[in-house]
C-alpha positions as CSV (number, residue, x, y, z in Angstrom):
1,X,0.0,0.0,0.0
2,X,1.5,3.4,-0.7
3,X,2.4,5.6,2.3
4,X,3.0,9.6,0.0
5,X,4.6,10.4,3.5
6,X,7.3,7.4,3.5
7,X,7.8,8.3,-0.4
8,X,8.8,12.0,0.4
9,X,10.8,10.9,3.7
10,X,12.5,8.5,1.1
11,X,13.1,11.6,-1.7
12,X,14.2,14.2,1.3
13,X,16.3,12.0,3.7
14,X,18.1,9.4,1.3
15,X,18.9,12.0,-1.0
16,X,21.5,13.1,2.0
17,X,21.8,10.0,3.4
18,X,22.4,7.1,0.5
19,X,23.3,5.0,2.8
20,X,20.6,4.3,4.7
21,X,18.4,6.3,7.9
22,X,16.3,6.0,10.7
23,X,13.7,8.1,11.1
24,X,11.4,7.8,14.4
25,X,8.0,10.4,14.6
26,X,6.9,10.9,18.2
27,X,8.4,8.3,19.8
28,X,6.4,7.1,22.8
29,X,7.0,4.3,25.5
30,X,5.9,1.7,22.4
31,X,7.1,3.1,19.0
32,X,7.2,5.6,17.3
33,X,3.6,7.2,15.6
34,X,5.8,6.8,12.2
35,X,9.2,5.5,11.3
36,X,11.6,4.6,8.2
37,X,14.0,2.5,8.3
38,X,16.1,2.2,5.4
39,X,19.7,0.5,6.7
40,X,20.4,-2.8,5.1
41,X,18.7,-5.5,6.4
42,X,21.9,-7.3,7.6
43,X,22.4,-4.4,9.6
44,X,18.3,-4.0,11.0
45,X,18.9,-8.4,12.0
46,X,21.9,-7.7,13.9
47,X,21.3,-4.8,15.7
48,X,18.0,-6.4,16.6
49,X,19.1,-9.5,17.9
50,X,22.3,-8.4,19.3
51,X,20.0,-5.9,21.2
52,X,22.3,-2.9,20.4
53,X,19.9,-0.4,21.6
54,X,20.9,-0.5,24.5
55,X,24.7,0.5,24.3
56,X,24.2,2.7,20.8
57,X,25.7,6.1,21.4
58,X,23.3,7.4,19.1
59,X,20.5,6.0,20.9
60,X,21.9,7.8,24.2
61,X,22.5,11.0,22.6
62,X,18.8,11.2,21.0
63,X,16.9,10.6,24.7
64,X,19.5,12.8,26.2
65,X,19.8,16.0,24.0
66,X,18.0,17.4,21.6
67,X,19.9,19.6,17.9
68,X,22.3,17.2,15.5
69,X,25.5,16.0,15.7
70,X,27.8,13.8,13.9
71,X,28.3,10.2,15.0
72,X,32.0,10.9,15.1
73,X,31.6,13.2,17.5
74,X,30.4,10.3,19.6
75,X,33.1,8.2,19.2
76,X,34.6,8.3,22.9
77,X,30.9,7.6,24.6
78,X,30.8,3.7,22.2
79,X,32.9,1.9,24.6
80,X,30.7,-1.2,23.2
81,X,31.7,0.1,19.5
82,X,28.7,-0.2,18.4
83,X,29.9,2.6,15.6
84,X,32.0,-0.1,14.7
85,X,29.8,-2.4,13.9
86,X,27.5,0.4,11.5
87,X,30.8,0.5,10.0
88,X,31.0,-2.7,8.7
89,X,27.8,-2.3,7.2
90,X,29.1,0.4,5.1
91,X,27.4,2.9,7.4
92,X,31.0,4.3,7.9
93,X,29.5,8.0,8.3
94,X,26.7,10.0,10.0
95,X,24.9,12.5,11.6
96,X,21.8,11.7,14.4
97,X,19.1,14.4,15.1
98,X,16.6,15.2,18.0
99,X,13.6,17.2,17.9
100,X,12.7,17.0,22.0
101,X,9.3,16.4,22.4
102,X,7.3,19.6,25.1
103,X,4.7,19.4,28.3
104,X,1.7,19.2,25.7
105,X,3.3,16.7,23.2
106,X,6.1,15.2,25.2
107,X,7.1,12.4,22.5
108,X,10.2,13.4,20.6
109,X,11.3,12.6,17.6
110,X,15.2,11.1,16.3
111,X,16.8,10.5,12.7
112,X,20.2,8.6,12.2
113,X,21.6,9.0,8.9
114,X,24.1,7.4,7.0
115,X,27.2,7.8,4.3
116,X,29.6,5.2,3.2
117,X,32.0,7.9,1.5
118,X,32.1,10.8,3.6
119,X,31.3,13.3,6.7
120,X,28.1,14.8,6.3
121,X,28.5,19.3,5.2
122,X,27.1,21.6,7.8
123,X,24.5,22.7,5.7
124,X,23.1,18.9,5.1
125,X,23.5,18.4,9.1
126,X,21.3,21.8,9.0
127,X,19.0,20.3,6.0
128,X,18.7,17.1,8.3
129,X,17.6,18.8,11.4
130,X,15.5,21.2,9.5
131,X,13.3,18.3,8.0
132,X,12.9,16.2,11.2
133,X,11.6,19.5,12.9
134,X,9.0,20.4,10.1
135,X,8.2,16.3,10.4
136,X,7.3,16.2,13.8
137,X,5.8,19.0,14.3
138,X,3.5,17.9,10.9
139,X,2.5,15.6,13.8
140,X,1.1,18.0,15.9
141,X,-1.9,18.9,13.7
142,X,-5.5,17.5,15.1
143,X,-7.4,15.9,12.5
144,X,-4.4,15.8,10.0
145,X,-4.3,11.7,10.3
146,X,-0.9,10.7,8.5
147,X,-1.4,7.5,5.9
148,X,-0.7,5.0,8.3
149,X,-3.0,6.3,11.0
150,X,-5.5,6.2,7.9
151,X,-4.9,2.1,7.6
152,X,-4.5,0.8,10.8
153,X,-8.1,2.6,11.5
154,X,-9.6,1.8,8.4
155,X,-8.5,-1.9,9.6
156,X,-9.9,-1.7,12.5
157,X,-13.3,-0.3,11.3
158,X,-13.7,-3.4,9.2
159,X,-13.4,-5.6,12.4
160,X,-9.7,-6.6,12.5
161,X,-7.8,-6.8,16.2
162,X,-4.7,-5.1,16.5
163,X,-2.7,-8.5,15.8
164,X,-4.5,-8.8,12.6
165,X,-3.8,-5.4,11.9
166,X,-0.1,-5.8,12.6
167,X,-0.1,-8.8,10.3
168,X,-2.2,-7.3,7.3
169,X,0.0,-4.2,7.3
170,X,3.2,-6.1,8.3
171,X,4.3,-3.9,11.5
172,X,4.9,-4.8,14.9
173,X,1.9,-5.3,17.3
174,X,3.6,-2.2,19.4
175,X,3.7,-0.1,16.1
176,X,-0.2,-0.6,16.0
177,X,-0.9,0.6,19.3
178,X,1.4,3.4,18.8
179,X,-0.6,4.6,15.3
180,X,-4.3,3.9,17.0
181,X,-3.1,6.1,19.9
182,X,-1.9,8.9,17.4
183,X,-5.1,8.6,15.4
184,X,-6.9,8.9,19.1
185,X,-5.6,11.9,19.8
186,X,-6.0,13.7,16.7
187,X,-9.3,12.7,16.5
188,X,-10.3,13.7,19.6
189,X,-11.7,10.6,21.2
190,X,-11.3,8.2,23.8
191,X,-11.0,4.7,22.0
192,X,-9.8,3.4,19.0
193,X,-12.9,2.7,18.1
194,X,-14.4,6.0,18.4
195,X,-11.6,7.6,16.3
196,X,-12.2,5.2,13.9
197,X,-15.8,5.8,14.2
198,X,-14.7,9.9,13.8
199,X,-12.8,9.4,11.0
200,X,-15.4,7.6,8.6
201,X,-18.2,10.1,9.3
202,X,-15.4,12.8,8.5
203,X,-14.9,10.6,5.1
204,X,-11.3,10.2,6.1
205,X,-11.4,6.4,5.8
């Protein structure tokens, strides 16, 4: 199914980053509302079942600080070298990017992006930063449902549980949750259901 707002992220962020990004929207307690991932899938299998998340410097920088910096800069704070180990995935050089989340919408939002050749220019580090900022706060619009708010509640109107859902649209069960709660919010209701409800009457479905 087409997602326009994964097709631009793909045209604005790869563009800078040919080798590959991460891009987490509003990232709550769950997932993120929207992500991209676009590293190589050797890369996404190890990191997942190594369970580098927990000792990425990048990771740590993102909940800790909010702007952009290179990943180069971060070298001294890997003692797991978990930069290492993008780098032998060709994901040699990079910038990550935090948009801090604020007391009415406290979910931030983080990008890691990748070169194989080269540091990243001030002005694409700018570029990055600039986009991620305009995407999440895109987020912060009631009623403006992104694509994949619009499936996982269109799913659910025809009678599908969130595992279904998960499985039809080929996301995580968490990743679900995370879009239904979005969709709630923007919606202005207090159950999935009821956004979904919302959302056909309004002819968004």
């Amino acid at each position: 199914m087409s997602n326009p707002l994964l097709e631009r992220w793909e045209q604005t962020y790869c563009e800078i980053a040919p080798a590959g990004c991460y891009i987490a929207l509003w990232l709550g307690f769950y997932a993120p509302e929207e992500e991209l991932n676009t590293f190589p899938a050797a890369w996404i299998e190890e990191y997942t079942v190594r369970g580098l998340a927990l000792d990425d410097p990048l990771m740590r920088w993102a909940y800790g600080n909010e702007g952009v910096i290179r990943w180069s800069e971060l070298a001294t704070l890997d003692p797991g070298n978990v930069l290492r180990s993008y780098a032998a995935h060709g994901l040699t050089f990079g910038a990550v990017a935090c948009i801090p989340g604020e007391s009415e919408h406290p979910m931030r939002s983080i990008g890691f992006f990748a070169r194989s050749d080269r540091e990243f220019t001030d002005e694409e580090m700018q570029k990055l930063h600039d986009e991620l900022l305009a995407d999440h706060n895109s987020m912060k619009v009631e009623g403006n449902l992104t694509p994949a708010q619009i499936d996982a509640l269109r799913l659910l109107a025809s009678g599908m549980r969130q595992k279904e859902i998960a499985y039809e649209l080929g996301i995580s069960q968490s990743a679900v949750k995370a879009r239904l709660k979005g969709s709630i919010r923007k919606m202005g209701a207090k159950t999935a259901a009821q956004a979904a409800s919302i959302a056909s009457r309004k002819g968004l479905l």
